[in-house]
C-alpha distance (Angstrom), angle and dihedral (degrees) to the residues before:
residue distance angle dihedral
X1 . . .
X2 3.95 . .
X3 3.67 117.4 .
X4 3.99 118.3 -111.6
X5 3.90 110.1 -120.1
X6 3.90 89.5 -163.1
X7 3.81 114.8 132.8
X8 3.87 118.9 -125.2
X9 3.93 114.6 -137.9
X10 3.75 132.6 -173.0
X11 3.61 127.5 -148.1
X12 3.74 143.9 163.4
X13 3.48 126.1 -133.2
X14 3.89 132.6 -161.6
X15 4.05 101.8 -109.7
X16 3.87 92.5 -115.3
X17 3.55 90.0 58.6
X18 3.51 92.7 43.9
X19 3.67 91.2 54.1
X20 4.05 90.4 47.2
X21 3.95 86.4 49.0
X22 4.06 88.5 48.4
X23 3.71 94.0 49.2
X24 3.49 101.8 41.1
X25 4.33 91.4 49.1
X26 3.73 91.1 50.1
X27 4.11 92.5 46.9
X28 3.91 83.8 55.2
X29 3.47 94.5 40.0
X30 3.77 105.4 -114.8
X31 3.60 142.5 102.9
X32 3.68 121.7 -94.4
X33 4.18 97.0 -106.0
X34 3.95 82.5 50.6
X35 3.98 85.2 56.1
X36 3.63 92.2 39.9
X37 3.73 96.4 49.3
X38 4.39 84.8 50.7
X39 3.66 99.9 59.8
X40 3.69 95.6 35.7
X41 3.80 92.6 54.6
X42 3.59 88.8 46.9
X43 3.86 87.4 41.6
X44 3.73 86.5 53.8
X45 3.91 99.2 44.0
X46 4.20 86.3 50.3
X47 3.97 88.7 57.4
X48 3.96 93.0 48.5
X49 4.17 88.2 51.7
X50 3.60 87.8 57.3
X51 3.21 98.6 42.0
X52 4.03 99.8 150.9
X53 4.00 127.0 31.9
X54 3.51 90.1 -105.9
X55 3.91 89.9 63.6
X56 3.66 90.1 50.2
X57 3.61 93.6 54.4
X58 3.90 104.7 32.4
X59 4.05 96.1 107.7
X60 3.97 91.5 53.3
X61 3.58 101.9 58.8
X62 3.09 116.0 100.9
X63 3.46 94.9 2.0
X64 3.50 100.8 112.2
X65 4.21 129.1 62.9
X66 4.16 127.3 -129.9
X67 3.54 82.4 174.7
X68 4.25 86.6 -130.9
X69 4.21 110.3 130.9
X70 4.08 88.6 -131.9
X71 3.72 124.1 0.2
X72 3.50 87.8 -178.2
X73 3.82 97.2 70.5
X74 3.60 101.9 55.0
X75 3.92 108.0 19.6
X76 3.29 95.0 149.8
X77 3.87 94.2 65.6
X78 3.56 94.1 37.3
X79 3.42 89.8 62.9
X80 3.75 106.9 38.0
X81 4.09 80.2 52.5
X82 3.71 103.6 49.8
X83 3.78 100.6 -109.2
X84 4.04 99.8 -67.8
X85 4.11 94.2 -16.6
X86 3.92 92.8 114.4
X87 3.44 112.1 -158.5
C-alpha cells in the first residue's frame, strides 16, 4: 500500500462559519475536509493565474476616464491641478 504524502493542517473556525461550512458540505454531499480541500485548490490555482501585480490589475487599466487627452505628457500639471479641476 503506498504511503499518502498529503499534509494534515489544523484550523479553527468561528462557529458561524463552521455551521456555513457544515451545511454547505452536506448539501453537496461531502465532508467538510472534502469542501475544504475544493476551495483551497481553487484558491490556490487563482493565486498562480495572477501570478505578478500586473496580472492582478490588467482589467482596471484603462478602465476608468480623467477626461485629459494624455496624462502622460504633462503629469506634472495634471497633478498640481487636480486632473481637469483648474485652479
Amino acid at each position: 500500500m503506498a504511503q499518502r504524502a498529503d499534509a494534515q493542517l489544523t484550523f479553527r473556525l468561528p462557529k458561524k462559519i463552521a455551521g456555513d461550512l457544515s451545511r454547505i458540505a452536506a448539501r453537496r454531499g461531502l465532508q467538510r475536509s472534502d469542501l475544504l480541500r475544493e476551495v483551497v485548490e481553487r484558491m490556490v490555482a487563482e493565486e498562480a493565474k495572477a501570478s505578478s501585480h500586473f496580472e492582478r490589475v490588467k482589467d482596471l487599466i484603462g478602465a476608468a476616464s480623467t477626461g485629459q487627452a494624455d496624462l502622460g505628457s504633462d503629469h506634472r500639471r495634471h497633478l498640481k491641478n487636480g486632473f481637469g479641476r483648474e485652479r
